[in-house]
C-alpha positions in Angstrom: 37.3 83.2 -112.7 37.4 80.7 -115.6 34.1 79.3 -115.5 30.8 81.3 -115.6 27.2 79.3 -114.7 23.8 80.6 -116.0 20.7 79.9 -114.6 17.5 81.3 -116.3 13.8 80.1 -114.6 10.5 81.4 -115.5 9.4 82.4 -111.7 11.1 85.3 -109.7 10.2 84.2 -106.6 11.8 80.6 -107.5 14.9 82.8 -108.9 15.8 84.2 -105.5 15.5 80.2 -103.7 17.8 78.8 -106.6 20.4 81.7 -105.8 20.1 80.9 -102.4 20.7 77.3 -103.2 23.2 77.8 -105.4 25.7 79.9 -103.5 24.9 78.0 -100.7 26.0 75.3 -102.7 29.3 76.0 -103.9 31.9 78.5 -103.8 31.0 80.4 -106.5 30.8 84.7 -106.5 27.0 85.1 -107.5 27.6 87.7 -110.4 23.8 88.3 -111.7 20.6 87.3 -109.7 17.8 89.7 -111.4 14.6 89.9 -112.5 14.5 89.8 -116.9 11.1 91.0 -118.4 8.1 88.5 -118.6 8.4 87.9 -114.9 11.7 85.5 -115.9 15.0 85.6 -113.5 18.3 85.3 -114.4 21.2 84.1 -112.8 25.2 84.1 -113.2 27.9 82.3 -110.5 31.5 82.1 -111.4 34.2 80.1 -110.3 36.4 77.2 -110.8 35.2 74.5 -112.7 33.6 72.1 -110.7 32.0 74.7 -108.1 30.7 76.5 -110.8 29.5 72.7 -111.8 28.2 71.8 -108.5 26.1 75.4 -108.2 24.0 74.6 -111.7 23.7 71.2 -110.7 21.7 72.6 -107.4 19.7 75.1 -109.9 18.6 71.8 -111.9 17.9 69.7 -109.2 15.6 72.5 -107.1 12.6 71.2 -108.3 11.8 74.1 -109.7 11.7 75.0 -113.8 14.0 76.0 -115.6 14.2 77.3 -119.4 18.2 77.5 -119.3 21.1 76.0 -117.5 24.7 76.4 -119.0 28.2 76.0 -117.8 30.8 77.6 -119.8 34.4 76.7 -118.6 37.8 78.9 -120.2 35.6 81.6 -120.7 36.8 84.2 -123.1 37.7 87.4 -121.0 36.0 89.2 -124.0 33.1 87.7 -122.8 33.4 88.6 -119.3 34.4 92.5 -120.4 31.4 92.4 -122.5 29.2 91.6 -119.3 30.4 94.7 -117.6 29.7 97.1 -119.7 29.7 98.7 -123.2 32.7 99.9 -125.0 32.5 102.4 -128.6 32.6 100.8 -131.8 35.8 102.1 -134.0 35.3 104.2 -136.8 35.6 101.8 -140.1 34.5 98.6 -137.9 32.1 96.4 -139.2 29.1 95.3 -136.7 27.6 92.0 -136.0 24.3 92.1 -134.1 23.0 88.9 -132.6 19.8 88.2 -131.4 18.4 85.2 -129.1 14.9 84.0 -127.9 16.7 83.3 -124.2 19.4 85.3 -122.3 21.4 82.0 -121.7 21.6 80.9 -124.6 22.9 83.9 -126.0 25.7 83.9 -123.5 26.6 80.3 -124.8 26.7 81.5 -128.2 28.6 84.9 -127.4 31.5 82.8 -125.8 31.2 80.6 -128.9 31.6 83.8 -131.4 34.7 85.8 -129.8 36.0 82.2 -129.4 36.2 82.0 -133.1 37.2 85.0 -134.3 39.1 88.0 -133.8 36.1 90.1 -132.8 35.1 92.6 -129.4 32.0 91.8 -127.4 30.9 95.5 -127.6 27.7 95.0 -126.0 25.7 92.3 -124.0 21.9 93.4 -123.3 19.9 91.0 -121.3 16.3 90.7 -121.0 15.3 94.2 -119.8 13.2 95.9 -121.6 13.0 93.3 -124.8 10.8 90.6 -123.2 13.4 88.0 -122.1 15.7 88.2 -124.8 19.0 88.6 -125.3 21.2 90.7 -127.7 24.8 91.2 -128.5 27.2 93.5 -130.8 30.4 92.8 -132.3 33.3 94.8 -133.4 36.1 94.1 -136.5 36.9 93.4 -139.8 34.3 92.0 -141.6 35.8 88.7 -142.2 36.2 88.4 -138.4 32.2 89.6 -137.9 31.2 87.2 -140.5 32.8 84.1 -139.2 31.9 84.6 -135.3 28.1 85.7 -136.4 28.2 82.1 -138.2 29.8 80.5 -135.0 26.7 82.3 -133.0 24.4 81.0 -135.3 25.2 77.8 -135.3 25.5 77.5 -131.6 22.2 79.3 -130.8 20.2 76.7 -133.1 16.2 77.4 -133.0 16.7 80.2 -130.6 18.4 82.6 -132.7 15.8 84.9 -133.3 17.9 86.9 -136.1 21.6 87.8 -136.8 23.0 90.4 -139.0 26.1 92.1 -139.9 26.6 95.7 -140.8 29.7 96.0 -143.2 30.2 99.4 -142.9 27.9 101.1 -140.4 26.6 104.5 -140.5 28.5 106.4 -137.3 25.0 107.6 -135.7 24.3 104.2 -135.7 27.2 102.4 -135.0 27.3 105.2 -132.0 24.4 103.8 -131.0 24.6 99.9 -131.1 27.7 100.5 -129.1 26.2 102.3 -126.2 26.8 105.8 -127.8 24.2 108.8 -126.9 21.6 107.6 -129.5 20.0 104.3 -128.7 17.9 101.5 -131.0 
C-alpha cells in the first residue's frame, strides 16, 4: 500500500453507498468505513495510486456531500503504524499534540508532519467520542516535535483547532497521551 484515500460525508447512511461505490469502483482494500460522532462517516481505501484515485473520484462524484476527500500517495509508514494502534511515549520524549476540526484533514496534515521530521505518530484518534474531530501525538526531540507540529499547522490551515508541544512531559501524562492506563 502506497497510497491511502479518505472520504469523510456528513450522512451515515450515504457513508455505507459511497463505500459501496468506492470498492466497487477500484481495487482498493477498504481500510475504515465507520460511523464518527455527529452522525458523520468516515472512510479509508488504500491502494496503488490511480485505484486509490479512481475510488475518491467515485466518493466525489456520488452525488452525495461530502466535507473531506484526500488522496495521499508515498504515504509515510509512520502514518499507517499510527493508524493501527498506539505505541508508549519514551521516557525524556517531548510531545506534540495536534488537533483538527475534521478527521481528514488531520490525516493530510499527520502525513505532512512525520514527513518533515524525525518524529513517531504515537497516536491517531478519530472522531469517536470528540464530536468529529481528529487528534494526533507525536514522539522526539523537541526540535523534531517543533518542526513537524509547524508542518501540521501549516497544512491543516483554518481547521486546526489547536496544536501544542510538551517539552518535557510529566510521565502520568505522557502515559496517558500515548495510550497508557490513564486517559485525557
Amino acid at each position: 500500500m502506497d497510497t491511502l484515500g479518505v472520504v469523510e460525508l456528513h450522512s451515515i447512511a450515504a457513508g455505507a453507498e459511497v463505500a459501496d461505490t468506492m470498492v466497487k469502483s477500484a481495487h482498493v482494500e477498504l481500510l475504515r468505513a465507520s460511523t464518527l460522532c455527529g452522525g458523520r462517516f468516515l472512510i479509508y481505501v488504500s491502494g496503488d495510486r490511480m485505484a486509490v484515485e479512481t475510488s475518491v473520484r467515485s466518493a466525489e462524484g456520488s452525488g452525495h456531500k461530502c466535507l473531506g476527500s484526500f488522496v495521499i500517495s508515498q504515504v509515510s509508514p509512520i502514518l499507517i503504524a499510527g493508524l493501527r494502534g498506539t505505541s508508549p511515549a519514551a521516557p525524556g520524549e517531548a510531545l506534540g499534540v495536534v488537533e483538527s476540526r475534521i478527521v481528514s484533514a488531520g490525516l493530510v496534515s499527520a502525513d505532512a508532519a512525520v514527513k518533515r521530521a524525525d518524529v513517531r505518530l504515537l497516536k491517531f484518534v478519530a472522531g469517536h467520542g470528540i464530536m468529529g474531530k481528529a487528534y494526533y501525538v507525536l514522539a522526539g526531540d523537541v526540535a523534531a516535535v517543533r518542526e513537524a507540529v509547524t508542518a501540521a499547522n501549516g497544512s491543516l490551515g483554518d481547521k486546526l483547532v489547536e496544536s501544542v508541544v510538551i517539552p518535557s512531559p510529566a510521565e502520568s501524562v505522557a502515559q496517558a497521551l500515548s495510550g497508557g492506563a490513564r486517559h485525557l
